[in-house]
N, C-alpha and C positions, 0 to 999 in steps of 0.2 A: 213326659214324652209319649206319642201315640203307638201303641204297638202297631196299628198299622205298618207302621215306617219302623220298625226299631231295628226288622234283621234287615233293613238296606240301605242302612246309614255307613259313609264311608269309616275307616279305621282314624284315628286320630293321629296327625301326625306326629313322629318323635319329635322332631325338630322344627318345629311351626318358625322361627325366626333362622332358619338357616334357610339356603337359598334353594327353597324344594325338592328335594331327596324324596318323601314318601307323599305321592299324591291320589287325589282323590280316584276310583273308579266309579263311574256313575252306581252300580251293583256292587256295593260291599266290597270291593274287589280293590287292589291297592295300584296303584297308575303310578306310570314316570313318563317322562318325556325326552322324544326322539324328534333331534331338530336337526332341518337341510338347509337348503340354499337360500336367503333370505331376502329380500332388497337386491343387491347385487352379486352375481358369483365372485368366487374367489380365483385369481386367473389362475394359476397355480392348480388349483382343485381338475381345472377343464380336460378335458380327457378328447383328443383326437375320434371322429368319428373312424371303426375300420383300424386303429392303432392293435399291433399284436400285441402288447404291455397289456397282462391279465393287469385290469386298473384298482379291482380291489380284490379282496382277501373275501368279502362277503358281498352276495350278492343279492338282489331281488329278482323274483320272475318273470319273464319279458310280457311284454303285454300281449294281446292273442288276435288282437282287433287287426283290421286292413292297411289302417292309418300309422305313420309315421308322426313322433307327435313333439309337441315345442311348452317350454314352458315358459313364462315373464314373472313379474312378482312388482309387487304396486306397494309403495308407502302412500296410505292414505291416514287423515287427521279430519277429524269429525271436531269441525270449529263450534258447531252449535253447542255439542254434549262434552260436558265436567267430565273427566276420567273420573270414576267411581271412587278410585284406588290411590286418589292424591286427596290430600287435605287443603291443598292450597290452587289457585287456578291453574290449569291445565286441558288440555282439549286432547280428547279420547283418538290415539294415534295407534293405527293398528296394517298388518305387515297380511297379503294376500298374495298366493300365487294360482294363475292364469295356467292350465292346461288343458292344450286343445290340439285338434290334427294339424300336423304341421307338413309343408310342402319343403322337402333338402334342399339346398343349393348347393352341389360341390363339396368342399371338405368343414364340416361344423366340428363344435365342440359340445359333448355331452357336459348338462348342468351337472355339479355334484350336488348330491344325497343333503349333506349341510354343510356350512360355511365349517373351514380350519380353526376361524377364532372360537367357537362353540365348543369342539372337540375335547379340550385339555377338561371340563365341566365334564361333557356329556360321558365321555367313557366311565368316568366312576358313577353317575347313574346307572350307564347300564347296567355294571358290573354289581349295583347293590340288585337293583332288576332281580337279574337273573338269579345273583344269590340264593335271594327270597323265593324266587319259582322256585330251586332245585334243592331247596334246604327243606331236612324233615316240619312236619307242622308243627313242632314241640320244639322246635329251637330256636332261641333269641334272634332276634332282629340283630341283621350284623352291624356290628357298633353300636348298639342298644344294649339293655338290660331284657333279664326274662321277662316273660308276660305278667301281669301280676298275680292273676289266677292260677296257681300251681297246674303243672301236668298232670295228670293219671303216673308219672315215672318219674320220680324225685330226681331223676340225673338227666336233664333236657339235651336231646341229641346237640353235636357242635354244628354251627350253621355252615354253610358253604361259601368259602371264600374263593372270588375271581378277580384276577386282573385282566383289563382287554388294552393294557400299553402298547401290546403289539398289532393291535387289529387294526388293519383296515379299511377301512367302512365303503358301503356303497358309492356308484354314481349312478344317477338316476338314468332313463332310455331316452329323456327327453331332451333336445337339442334349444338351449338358451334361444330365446328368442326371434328363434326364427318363423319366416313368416306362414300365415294361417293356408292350411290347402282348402281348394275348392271341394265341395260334398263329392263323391263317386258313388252318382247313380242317371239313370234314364229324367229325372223328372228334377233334378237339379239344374236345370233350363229356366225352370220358373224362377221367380226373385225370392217368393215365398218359402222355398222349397234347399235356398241357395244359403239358408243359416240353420245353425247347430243349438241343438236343447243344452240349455244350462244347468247343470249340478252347484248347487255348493254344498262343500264338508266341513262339518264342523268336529270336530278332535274330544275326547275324554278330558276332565274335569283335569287344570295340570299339564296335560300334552300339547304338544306342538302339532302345526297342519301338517308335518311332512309324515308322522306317524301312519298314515293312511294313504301313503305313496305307491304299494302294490295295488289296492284297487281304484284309485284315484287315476294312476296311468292307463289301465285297463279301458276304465269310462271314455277318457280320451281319445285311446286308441279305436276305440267303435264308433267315433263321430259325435262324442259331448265337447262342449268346453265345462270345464270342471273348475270352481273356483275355491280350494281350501282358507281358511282362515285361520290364523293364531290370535286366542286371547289375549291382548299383553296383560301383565302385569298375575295374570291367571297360568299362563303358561309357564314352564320354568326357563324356557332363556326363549329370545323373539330377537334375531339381529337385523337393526335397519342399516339403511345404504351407509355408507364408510366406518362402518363394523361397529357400530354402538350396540349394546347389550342390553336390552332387560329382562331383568329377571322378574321370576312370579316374588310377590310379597306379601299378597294378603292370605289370611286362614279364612275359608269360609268353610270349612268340615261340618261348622255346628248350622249354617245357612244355604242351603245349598240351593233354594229358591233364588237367591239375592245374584250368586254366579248366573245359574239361567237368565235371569232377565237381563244380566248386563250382555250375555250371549245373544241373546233375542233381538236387541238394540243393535249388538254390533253387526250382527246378520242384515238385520233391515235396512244399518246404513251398507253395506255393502248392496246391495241393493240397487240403492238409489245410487249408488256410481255406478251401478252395471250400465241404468237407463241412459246414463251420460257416453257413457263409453260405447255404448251401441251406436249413438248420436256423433263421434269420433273427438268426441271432449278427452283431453288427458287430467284426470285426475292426481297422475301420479303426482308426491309433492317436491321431486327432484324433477320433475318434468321430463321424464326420460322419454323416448319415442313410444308408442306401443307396438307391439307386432303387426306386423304390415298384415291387411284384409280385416281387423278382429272386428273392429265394430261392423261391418257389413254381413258377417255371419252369426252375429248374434240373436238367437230370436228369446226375447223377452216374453215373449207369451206361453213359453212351455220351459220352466220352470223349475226343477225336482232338489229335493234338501234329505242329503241324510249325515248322520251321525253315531259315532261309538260311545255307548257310556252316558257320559252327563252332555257328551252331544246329541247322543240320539234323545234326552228331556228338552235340549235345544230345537232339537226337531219339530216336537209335538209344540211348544211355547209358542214359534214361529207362525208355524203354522193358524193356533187358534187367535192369532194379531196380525196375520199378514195374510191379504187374499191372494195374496202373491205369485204364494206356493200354490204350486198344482198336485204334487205329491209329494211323500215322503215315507222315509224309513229308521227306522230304530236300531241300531246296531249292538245287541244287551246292554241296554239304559232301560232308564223305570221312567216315569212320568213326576214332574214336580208341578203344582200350581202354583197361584201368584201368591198365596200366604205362606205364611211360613209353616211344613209340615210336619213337622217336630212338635212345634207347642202347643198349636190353634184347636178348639174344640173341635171333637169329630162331627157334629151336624153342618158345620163350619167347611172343613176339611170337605165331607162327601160333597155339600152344596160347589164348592169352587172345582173339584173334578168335575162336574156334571156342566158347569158353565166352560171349561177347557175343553170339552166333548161339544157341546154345541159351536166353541168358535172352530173347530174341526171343521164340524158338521159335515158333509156329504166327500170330503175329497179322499182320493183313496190312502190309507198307512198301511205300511208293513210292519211288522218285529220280527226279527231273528234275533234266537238269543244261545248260548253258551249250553247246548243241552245237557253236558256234562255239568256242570252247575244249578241248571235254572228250566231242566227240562219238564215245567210243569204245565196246565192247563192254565190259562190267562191269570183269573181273578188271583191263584195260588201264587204265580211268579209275581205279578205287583202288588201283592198284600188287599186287602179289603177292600181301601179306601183307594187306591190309584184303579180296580178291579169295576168302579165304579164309573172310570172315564171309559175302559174299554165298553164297558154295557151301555153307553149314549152315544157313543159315533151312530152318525146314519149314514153312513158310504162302505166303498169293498173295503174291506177289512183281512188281513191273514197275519196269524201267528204261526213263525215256524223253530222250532228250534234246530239245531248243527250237533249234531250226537257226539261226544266225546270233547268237545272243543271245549277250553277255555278262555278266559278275561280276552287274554292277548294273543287268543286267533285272531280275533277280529283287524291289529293292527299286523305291523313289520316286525315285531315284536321276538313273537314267535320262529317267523323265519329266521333273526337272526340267532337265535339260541342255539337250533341245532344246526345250524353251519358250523357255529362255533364249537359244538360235541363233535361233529364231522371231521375236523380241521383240526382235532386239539386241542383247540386253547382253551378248553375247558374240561379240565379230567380228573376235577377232585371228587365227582359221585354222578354216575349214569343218572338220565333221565327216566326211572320208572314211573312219571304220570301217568302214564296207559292213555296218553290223549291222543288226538286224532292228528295223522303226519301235518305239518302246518302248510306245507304245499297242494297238501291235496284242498283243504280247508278252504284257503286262498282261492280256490280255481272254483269251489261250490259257493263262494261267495260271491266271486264274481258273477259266478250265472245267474244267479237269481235277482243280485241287484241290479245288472243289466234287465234282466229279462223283467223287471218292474218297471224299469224307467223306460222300455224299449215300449209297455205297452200304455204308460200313460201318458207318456209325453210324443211318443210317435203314433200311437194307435199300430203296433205293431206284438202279436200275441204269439210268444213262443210255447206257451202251453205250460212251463213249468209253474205256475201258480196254481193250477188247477186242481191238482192233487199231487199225492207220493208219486216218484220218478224212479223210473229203476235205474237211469244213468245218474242219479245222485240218492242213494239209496240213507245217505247219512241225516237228510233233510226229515222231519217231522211233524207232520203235519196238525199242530194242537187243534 
């Protein structure tokens, strides 16, 4: 194994043949997955726009942007390419959702957060989740056995047990498919001028696209359309239209190359139905309508991709195989290349980061990462040999880190934990991480990944790239 790589290989799961409980975080970090609305809402779920019925128990933070915003969600089936993750024929079928500014009509209904059928699964994820955050580091994996390295304290603290039977869960801000509004400005007159930059997000090793719902809506609400992706078969549950499930099935712990590129693939055909969909082709493959206006304000030529974890590796992959992208961002993930880098000789190793650096080559990347973790100087946060891709970009370049934050600032993760300490349902041992409030976090992420995509994809420079901010004083500038 390369020491390069050895402190940022994920944990191995307990349970590799149960249906994903402990998954991968691109950084050593251990991931689960938080799944919403999928294919179709659930009517039941729908929440009255304006209804006084507080609708959930835990909420997300509203977005900040001008725009009022809508989401849709596409089954799409990639007939060219074999699903990775089947032995027998199969065509690679994968679950998107479509967030962009949305023009109201009268009385709508908010999407929920995730489909009901996912719920009776997802609650005992969280609740291992959270466990594990708030359990001492010396106590067994709940429903696991001790570590097998003894502690430093022959009597390993007892873990933190949660139930969230009674919680529940968000609805998102976004109004189910309604239709795209027109830009609000002076020069949105022009035709050129009259379509919206495209994001897509790609989710941590494991999770599901809805994970990254608080800043995915935010994007939207400033005037992106935002297009999230679930890995199937990678994610731990992905529900298509008339409530089918699937679950994650395969381990790739020990490959974590082999997930990126089936990422990279799915990203790229994603893609290629944008071009169709801008074109006003329905891809979907229940042939549902799409949101009235979308392919007309689509503009393909400005383009932006970011990711958490072994999506932000999805990031940088994409990137150096798709001219596509115009920029991107790293959300604490480390960089994986096309071999395998666990086993491959290091001259091997260094050579394929430096060809991943050149297919970069000039366009700009960001990283923000977990400064409470990982708040080191470049080459130190990705070990040696990934320290090698950042020293061959030739474009802008910034590393920043988020001081106090961890794994799962980056998602919803966070926010919902301490609603639940807020709220009670969780009172078997305070939070003393000493991490950074997760709303405040949320709100310094969204500025900056805004204020990245605002200035490569619109040629619009808010300044906070520039250097330390004293309105976000948390940011670090490596």
């Amino acid at each position: 194994m390369n020491p390069g790589y050895e402190n940022y290989l994920p944990p191995r799961r307990r349970e590799p043949c149960v249906r994903r409980r402990h998954l991968l975080g691109g950084l050593t970090l251990l991931a689960m997955s938080l799944t919403a609305a999928a294919g179709e809402p659930d009517v039941d779920a729908l929440i009255p726009v304006g209804s006084q019925e507080r609708p959930a128990r835990l909420t997300l933070p509203a977005p900040t942007g001008p725009y009022a915003i809508g989401v849709f969600s596409l089954h799409l089936i990639d007939y060219a390419r074999q699903d990775p993750y089947w032995s027998t024929p199969h065509s690679r079928e994968l679950m998107v959702s479509l967030w962009y500014p949305a023009r109201i009509e009268g009385r709508e209904d908010l999407a929920p957060w995730m489909p009901a059928r996912s719920l009776p699964r997802f609650r005992g994820e969280l609740a291992d989740l959270f466990s594990q955050l708030l359990s001492p580091p010396d106590a067994p994996p709940p429903g696991g056995s001790a570590p097998s390295s003894p502690a430093p304290n022959p009597t390993p603290a007892a873990p933190v047990h949660i139930s969230l039977d009674a919680v529940r869960f968000p609805v998102s801000h976004a109004v189910w498919g309604a239709p795209v509004a027109a830009p609000e400005h002076e020069q949105a007159r022009e035709k050129a001028a009259r379509r919206y930059p495209v994001v897509i997000y790609s989710p941590g090793y494991g999770l599901n696209r809805e994970q990254g719902t608080a800043l995915v809506e935010d994007l939207a609400s400033h005037g992106y359309i935002v297009v999230t992706i679930s890995h199937t078969y990678e994610s731990a549950e992905v529900q298509f239209p008339g409530g089918r499930i699937e679950y994650g099935r395969h381990d790739l712990d020990g490959s974590p190359h082999v997930a990126v590129a089936v990422r990279r693939e799915d990203t790229r055909f994603v893609l290629d139905q944008l071009r169709g969909i801008a074109a006003g082709v329905h891809y979907d493959s229940e042939q549902r309508p799409l949101p009235r206006g979308l392919g007309e304000h689509v503009d393909l030529t400005k383009i932006g991709l970011f990711g958490h974890s072994l999506g932000g590796a999805t990031v940088v992959q994409t990137m150096a195989h798709d001219q596509r992208i115009v920029a991107g961002i790293d959300l604490d993930g480390t960089v994986f290349p096309d071999i395998d880098p666990l086993h491959s000789p290091l001259d091997q190793l260094e050579a394929a980061m430096r060809q991943l650096a050149v297919g970069v080559g000039d366009r700009p990347l960001l990283f923000m990462t977990s400064g409470g973790a990982f708040g080191m100087t470049p080459p130190v946060f990705f070990g040696p040999f990934v320290g090698s891709f950042w020293g061959n970009l030739s474009g802008w370049r910034r590393f920043l880190s988020l001081s106090g934050a961890g794994h799962f600032h980056f998602t919803d993760d966070e926010l919902l934990l301490k609603q639940c300490i807020a709220e009670g349902i969780i009172v078997s041992a305070p939070d003393d991480r000493h991490l950074i409030d997760p709303n405040r976090a949320v709100a310094v992420e969204r500025a900056y990944i805004r204020a990245f995509f605002d200035l490569w994809l619109r040629n619009q420079d808010r300044h906070l790239l520039n250097g330390p901010s004293a309105q976000f004083p948390e940011i670090v500038f490596e």
